[in-house]
Structure formats: structure tokens, C-alpha cells
C-alpha positions as CSV (number, residue, x, y, z in Angstrom):
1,X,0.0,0.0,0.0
2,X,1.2,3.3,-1.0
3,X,1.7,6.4,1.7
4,X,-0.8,8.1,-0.4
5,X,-3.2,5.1,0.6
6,X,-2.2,4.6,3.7
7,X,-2.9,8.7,5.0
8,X,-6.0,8.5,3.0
9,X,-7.7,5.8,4.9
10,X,-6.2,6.7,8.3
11,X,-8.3,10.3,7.5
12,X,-11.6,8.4,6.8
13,X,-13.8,8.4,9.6
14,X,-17.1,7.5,10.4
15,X,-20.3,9.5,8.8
16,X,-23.1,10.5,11.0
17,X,-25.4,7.8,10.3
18,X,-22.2,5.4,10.9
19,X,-21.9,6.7,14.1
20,X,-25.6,6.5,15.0
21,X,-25.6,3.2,13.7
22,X,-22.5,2.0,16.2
23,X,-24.0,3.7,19.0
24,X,-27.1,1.6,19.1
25,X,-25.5,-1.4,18.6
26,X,-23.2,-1.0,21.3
27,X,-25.9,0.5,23.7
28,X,-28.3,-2.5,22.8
29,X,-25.6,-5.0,23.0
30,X,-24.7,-3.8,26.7
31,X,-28.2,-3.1,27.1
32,X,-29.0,-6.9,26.3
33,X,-26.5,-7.7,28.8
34,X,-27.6,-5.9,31.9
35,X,-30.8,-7.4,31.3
36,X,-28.8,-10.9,31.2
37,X,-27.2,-9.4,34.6
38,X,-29.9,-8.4,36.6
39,X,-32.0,-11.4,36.0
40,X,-29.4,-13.6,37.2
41,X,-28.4,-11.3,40.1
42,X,-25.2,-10.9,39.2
43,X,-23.3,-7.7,39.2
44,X,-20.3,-6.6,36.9
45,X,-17.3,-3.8,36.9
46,X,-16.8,-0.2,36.2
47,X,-19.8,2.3,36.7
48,X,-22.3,0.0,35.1
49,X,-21.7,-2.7,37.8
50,X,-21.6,-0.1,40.4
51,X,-24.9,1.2,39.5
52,X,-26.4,-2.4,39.3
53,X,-25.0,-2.8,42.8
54,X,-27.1,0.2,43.9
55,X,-29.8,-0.8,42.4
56,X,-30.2,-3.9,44.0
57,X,-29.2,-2.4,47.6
58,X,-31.7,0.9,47.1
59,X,-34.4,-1.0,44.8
60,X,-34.2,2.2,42.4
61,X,-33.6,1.2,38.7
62,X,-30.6,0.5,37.2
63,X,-31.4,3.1,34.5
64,X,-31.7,5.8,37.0
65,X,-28.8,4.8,38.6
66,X,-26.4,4.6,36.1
67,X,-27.2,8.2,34.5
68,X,-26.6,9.3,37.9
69,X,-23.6,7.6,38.7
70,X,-21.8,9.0,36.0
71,X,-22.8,12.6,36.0
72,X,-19.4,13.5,37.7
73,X,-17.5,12.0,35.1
74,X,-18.4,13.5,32.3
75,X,-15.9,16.9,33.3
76,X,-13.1,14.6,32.6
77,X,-14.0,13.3,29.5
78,X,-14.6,16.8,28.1
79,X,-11.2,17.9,29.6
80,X,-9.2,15.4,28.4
81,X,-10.6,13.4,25.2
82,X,-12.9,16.4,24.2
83,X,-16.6,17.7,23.6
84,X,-17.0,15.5,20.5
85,X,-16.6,12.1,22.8
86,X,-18.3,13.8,25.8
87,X,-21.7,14.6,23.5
88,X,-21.3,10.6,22.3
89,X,-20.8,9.6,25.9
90,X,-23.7,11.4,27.4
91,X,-26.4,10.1,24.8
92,X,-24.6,6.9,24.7
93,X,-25.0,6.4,29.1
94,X,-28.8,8.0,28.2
95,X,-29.2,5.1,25.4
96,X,-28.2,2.6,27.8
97,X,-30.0,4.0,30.6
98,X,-33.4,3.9,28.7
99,X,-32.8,0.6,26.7
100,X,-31.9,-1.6,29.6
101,X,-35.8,-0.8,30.9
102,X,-37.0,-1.1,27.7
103,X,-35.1,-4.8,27.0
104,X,-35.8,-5.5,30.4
105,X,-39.4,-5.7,29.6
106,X,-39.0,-7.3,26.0
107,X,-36.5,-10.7,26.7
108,X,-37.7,-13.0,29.6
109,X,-35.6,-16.2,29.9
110,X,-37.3,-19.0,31.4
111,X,-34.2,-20.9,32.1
112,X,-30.3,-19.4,32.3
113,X,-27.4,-21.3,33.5
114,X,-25.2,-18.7,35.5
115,X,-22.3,-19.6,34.3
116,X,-23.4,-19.7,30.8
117,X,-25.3,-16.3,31.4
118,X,-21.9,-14.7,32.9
119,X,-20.0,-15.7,30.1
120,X,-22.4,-14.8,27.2
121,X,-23.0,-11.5,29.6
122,X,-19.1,-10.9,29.1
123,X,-18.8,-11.6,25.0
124,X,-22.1,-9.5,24.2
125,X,-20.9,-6.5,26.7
126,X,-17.6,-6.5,25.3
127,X,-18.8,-6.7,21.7
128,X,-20.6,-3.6,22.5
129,X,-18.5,-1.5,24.4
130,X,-15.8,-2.1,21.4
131,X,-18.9,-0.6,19.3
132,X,-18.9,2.3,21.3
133,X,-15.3,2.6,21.6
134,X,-14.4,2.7,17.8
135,X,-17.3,5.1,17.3
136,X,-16.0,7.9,19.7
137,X,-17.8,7.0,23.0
138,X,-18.1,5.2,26.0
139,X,-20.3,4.6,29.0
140,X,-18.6,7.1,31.1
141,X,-17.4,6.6,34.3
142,X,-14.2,4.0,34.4
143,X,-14.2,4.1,30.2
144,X,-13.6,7.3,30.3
145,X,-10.6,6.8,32.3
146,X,-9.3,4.0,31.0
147,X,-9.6,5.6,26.9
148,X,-7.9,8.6,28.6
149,X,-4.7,6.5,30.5
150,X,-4.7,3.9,26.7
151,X,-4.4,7.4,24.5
152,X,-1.6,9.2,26.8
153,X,0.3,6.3,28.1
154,X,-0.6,2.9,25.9
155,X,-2.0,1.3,29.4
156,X,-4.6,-1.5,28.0
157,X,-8.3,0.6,28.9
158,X,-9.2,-3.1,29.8
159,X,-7.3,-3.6,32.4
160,X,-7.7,0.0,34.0
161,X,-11.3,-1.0,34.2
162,X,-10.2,-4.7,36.1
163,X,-8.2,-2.6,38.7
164,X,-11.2,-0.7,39.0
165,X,-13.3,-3.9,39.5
166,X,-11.1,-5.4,41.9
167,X,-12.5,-2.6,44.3
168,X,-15.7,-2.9,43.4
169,X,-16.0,-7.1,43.8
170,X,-14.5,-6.6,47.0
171,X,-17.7,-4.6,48.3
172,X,-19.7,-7.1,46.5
173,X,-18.9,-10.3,48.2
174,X,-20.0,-9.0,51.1
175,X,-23.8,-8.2,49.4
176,X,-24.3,-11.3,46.9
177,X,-24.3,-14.9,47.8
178,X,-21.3,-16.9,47.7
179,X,-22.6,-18.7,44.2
180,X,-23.6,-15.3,42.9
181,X,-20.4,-13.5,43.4
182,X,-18.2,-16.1,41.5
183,X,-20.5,-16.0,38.5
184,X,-20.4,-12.1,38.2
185,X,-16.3,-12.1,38.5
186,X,-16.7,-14.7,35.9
187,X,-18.4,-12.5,33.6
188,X,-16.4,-9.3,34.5
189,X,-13.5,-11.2,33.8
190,X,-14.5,-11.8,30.2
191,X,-15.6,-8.9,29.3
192,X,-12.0,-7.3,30.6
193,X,-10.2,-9.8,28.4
194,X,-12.4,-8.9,25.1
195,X,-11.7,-5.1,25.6
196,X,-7.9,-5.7,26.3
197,X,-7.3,-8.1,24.0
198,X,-9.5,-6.2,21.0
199,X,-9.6,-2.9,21.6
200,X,-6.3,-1.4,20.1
201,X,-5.4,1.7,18.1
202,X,-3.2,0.0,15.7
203,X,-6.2,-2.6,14.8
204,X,-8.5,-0.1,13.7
205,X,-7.8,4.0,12.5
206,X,-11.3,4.9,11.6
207,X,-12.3,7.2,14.5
């Protein structure tokens, strides 16, 4: 490939209805996977699982919650990575916020495994967060962070958000059953290991 090439489709980026289009699906995809989540009782890392633990304690909604939750954050993502991927961020958390209700309502599983739900949680959470990711955005909160530490210092935003979760678990075994707790680290552990094992800037340049 020429350098011609090369510069010309490192300049490409997404189009508006590209963007749209990668925001849904990631929001839907992690939307799917709360729902997966909640109806197994399990909890998960970074703000999301911080807001499902919440939930559960307060018995307010996740949705709620989580739009809440990551209010504070949104300062740094606008100091740091800019207002472009703060706007994304904010209607992406919003997205999520309103879809996991709405999926909530519309998928009812008569019979899940947990371990088989934690680990389908993972892949379909991961698959949409990389969504987000490549399309400018994030759920706010620990992604934020963790896109802000990968672009200045080449720090894996995967495994920003497991140190992250590491705090987060250790609150939670003392709320979820013993059963319940090893399922959600099982989960949170996957979907870790898809971001930091897919989620580089040399894979993809389209921004």
C-alpha cells in the first residue's frame, strides 16, 4: 500500500449515520447484557456494575442509577478526550440508561445457566462497548478513564477497568451470595479480556 493510501484511509472516519448506527448497537448490546445481569443477580465492573449494585441495595432502577452515577465523570472526558466524545458519551449512558428498561421488559428467559449467562454477559458487553469505543464513545465513568490513561500512556483501557473492578468485587462479596459472586467475577473477567485483548489503536484508524 502506498503512503498516499495509507494517510487517505487513516483520514476516513465514520459518517453521522455510521456513528448512529455504532451507538445503538453498542448500547443495545450492553443493554442486552444488563438485562442478562440483573436477572441472574449478578453484578459486573466499572460504573455500570456499580450502579447495578445500587440498584439492588436501594431498589431504584438500574437506568436511573447509572445516569446518575456517571454525571461526575463527564468533566473529565470533556477535559481530556474532548466535547465531540463527551456529547457521544452522554447520549450513549442515556441510550443505555433507557434501553436496559425497555429490554428489560421485552427478553424474559425462562431458564439461564449462570455460568453460561456470565459468560455470554461478558462476550455480548464486550462486543458492545468495542462498538462504542471505535465510534467515539463510551459509557462514562471507568471508560472514560481508562480511553484517557490507553491514549496518553498505551496502558490497556481493559485492564484500567479490572483494577477498577477489583474494588468494586471486593464490596460485593460481602452483598451477593457466595454462588452469585463467582458468577459475576466470571463474567467481569471476560468482558475485561475482550476489551484488552481487541480494543487497540493499531487494529483499527477509523475514529
Amino acid at each position: 500500500m502506498s503512503k498516499t493510501q495509507t494517510k487517505d484511509s487513516q483520514a476516513q472516519g465514520h459518517s453521522p449515520l455510521a456513528d448512529a448506527q455504532g451507538l445503538l448497537f453498542g448500547t443495545s448490546m450492553c443493554g442486552l447484557g444488563i438485562v442478562i445481569l440483573t436477572h441472574l443477580g449478578l453484578v459486573t465492573g466499572q460504573t455500570a456494575g456499580l450502579a447495578v449494585l445500587l440498584s439492588y441495595v436501594t431498589g431504584w432502577s438500574f437506568g436511573l442509577v447509572f445516569f446518575l452515577v456517571n454525571l461526575p465523570f463527564y468533566w473529565l472526558g470533556y477535559a481530556r478526550m474532548g466535547l465531540r466524545f463527551t456529547i457521544k458519551t452522554f447520549i450513549a449512558v442515556a441510550m443505555l440508561s433507557v434501553l436496559s428498561k425497555f429490554l428489560g421488559t421485552q427478553v424474559v428467559f425462562s431458564e439461564l445457566t449462570p455460568w453460561v449467562g456470565a459468560i455470554l454477559f461478558g462476550f455480548i458487553t464486550g462486543a458492545g462497548l468495542l462498538a462504542l469505543f471505535r465510534h467515539g464513545a463510551s459509557l462514562g465513568g471507568i471508560g472514560i478513564l481508562g480511553l484517557y490513561l490507553q491514549e496518553k500512556t498505551g496502558f490497556r483501557a481493559g485492564w484500567t477497568q479490572l483494577s477498577f473492578d477489583a474494588c468494586l468485587f471486593a464490596v460485593a462479596f460481602f452483598v451477593l451470595p457466595g454462588t452469585a459472586f463467582i458468577w459475576s467475577l466470571l463474567g467481569a473477567v471476560v468482558v475485561n479480556f475482550v476489551i484488552a485483548i481487541n480494543h487497540r489503536k493499531d487494529w483499527y484508524v477509523a475514529t
